[in-house]
Legacy VTK file of the C-alpha trace (Angstrom):
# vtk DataFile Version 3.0
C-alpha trace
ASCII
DATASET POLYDATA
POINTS 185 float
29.261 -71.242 7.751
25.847 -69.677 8.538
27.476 -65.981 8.682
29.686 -66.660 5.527
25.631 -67.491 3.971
24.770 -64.471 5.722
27.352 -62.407 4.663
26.949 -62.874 0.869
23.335 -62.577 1.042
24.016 -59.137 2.258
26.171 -58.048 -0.323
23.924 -59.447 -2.928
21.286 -56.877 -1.422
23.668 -54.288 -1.314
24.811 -55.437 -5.024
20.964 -55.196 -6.313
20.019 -51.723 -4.514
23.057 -50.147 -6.463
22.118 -51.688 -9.906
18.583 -50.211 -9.293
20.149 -46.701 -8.361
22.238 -46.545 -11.375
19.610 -47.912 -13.866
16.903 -45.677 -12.091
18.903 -42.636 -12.482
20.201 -43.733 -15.831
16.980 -44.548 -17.118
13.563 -43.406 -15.712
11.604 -40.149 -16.025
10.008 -41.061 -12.805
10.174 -43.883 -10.171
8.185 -44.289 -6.931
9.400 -46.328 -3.939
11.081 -49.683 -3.869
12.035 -50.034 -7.579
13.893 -53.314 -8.321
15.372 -53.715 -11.830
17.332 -56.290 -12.252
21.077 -56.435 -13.457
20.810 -57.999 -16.772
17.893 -55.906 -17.733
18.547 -53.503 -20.490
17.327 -50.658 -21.792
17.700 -48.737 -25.465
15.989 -45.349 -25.511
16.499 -42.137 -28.022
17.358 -39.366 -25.238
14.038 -37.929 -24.791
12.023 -40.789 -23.930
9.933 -41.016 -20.946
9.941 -44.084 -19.087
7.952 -43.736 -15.906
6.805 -46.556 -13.129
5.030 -46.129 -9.668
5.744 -47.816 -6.673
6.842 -51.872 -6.015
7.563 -52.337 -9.564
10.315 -55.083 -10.276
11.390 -55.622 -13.733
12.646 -59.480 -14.278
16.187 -60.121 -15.363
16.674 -60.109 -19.194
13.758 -57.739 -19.549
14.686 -55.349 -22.906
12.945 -52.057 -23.023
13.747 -50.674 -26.438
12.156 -47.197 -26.210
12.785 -45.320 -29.840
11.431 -42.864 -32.590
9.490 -40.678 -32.897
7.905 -39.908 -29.139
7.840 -43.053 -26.963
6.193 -43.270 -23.768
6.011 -45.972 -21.478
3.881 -45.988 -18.276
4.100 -48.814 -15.744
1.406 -48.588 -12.679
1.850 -49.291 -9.278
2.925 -53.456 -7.868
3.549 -54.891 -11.191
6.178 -57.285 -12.065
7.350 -57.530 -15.520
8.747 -60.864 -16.240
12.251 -62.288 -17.456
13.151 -61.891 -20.635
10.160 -59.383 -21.713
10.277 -57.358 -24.719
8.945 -54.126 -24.350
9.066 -52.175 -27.751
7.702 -48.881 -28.008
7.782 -45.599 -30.838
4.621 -43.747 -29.389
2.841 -45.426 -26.085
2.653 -48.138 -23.890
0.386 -48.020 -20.676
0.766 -50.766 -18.061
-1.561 -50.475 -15.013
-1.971 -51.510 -11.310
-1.350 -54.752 -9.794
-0.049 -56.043 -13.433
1.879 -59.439 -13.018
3.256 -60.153 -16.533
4.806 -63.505 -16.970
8.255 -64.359 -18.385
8.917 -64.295 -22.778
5.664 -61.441 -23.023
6.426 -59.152 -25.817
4.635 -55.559 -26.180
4.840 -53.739 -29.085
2.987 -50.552 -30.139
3.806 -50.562 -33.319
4.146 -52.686 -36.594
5.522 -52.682 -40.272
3.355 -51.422 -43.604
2.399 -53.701 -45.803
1.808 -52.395 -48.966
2.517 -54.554 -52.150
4.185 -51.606 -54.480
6.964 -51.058 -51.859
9.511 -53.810 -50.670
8.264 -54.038 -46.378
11.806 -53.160 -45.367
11.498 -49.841 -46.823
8.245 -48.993 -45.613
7.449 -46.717 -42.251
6.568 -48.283 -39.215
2.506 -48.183 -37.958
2.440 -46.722 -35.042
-0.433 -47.081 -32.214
-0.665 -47.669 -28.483
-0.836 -50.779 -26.024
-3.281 -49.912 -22.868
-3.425 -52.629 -20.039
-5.527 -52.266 -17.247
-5.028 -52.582 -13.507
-4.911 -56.023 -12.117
-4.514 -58.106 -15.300
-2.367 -61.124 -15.429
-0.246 -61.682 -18.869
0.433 -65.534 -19.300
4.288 -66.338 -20.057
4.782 -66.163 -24.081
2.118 -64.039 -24.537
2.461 -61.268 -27.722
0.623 -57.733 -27.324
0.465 -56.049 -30.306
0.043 -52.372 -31.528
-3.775 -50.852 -31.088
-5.149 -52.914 -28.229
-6.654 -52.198 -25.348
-6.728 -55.081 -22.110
-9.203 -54.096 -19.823
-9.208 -53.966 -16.223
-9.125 -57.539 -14.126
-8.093 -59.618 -17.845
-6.299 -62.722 -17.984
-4.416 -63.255 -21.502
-3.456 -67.249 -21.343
0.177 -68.368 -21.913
1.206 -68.423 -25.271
-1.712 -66.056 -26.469
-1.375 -63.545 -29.167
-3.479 -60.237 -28.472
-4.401 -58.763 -31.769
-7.946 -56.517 -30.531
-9.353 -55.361 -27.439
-10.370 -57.766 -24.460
-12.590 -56.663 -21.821
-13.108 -56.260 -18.130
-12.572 -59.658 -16.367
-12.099 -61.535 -19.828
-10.368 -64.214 -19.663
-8.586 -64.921 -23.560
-6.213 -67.447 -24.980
-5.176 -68.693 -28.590
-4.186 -66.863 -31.350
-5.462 -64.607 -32.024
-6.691 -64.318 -28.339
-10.448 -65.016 -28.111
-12.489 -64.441 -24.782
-13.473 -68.290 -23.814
-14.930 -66.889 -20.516
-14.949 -64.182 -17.518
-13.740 -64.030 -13.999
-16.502 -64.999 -11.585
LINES 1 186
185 0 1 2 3 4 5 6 7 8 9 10 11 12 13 14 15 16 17 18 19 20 21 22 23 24 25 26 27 28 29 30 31 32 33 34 35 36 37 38 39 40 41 42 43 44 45 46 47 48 49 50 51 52 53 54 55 56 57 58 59 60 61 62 63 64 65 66 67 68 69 70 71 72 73 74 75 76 77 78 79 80 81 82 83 84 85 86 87 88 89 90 91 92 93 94 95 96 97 98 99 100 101 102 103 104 105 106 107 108 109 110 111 112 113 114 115 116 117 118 119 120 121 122 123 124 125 126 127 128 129 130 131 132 133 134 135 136 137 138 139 140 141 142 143 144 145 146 147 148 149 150 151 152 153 154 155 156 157 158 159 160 161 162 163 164 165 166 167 168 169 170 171 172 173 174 175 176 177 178 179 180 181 182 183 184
């Protein structure tokens, strides 16, 4: 019994290091050492989209990268983990740091619909901006990052928070919108 445990273990390693392979050579503009992307996660990208991630970065199962018009770039740092069932949504840039751990149900999204009265919204262009997360920040599960923000360096967004402006160095920010309620000591 213990070798038929070992046994499938095994092959579930050897099952896992393929599904990276193919989805890293499928996929990614660049990949460092020890990638691990899960088999349910997908990805949707227009051909010349650059996906790129350092080393020890493990995308979550059910993760959806959806990578399209006009020039999207997305940039994950070195030892993060991107949760199950992220969202990752990106027309021009998306910048994920160092020693990110980004909980499951986070959505990031660089850009957003116009709003103009005269014109029905689905028949206006997108608004396109950026998403910049610093090294060593911790995403709560739930959590929404919208377009034009900037999380600086050692943030934690709480669970369920909805990022809508910058939050600095160390903050730590919850609601929604997200509002700094106090630092990292």
């Amino acid at each position: 019994m213990r070798a038929d445990k070992a046994s499938y273990r095994n092959r579930g390693g050897i099952l896992q290091r393929f599904v990276t392979a193919y989805k890293r050579f499928r996929y990614f503009s660049r990949a460092g050492s020890n990638l691990v992307v899960k088999r349910s996660a997908e990805f949707r990208m227009v051909k010349h989209a650059v996906l790129e991630v350092g080393s020890n970065v493990t995308i979550q199962d059910y993760s959806f990268f959806q990578l399209t018009m006009p020039e999207p770039k997305v940039f994950i740092g070195n030892n993060t983990v991107i949760g199950r069932r992220n969202i990752i949504t990106a027309k021009n840039r998306i910048s994920i740091g160092n020693d990110v751990l980004i909980g499951s149900d986070v959505q990031i999204i660089d850009h957003g619909h116009g709003m103009r009265r005269d014109i029905p919204i689905r028949l206006q262009k997108a608004e396109i901006g950026f998403v910049e997360i610093g090294n060593d920040v911790w995403i709560g599960a739930g959590a929404k990052i919208l377009m034009n923000v900037t999380i600086g360096t050692g943030a934690v967004i709480g669970a369920n928070s909805v990022v809508t402006a910058d939050i600095p160095d160390y903050a730590i920010a919850v609601g929604s919108p997200a509002k700094v309620v106090k630092y990292r000591s």
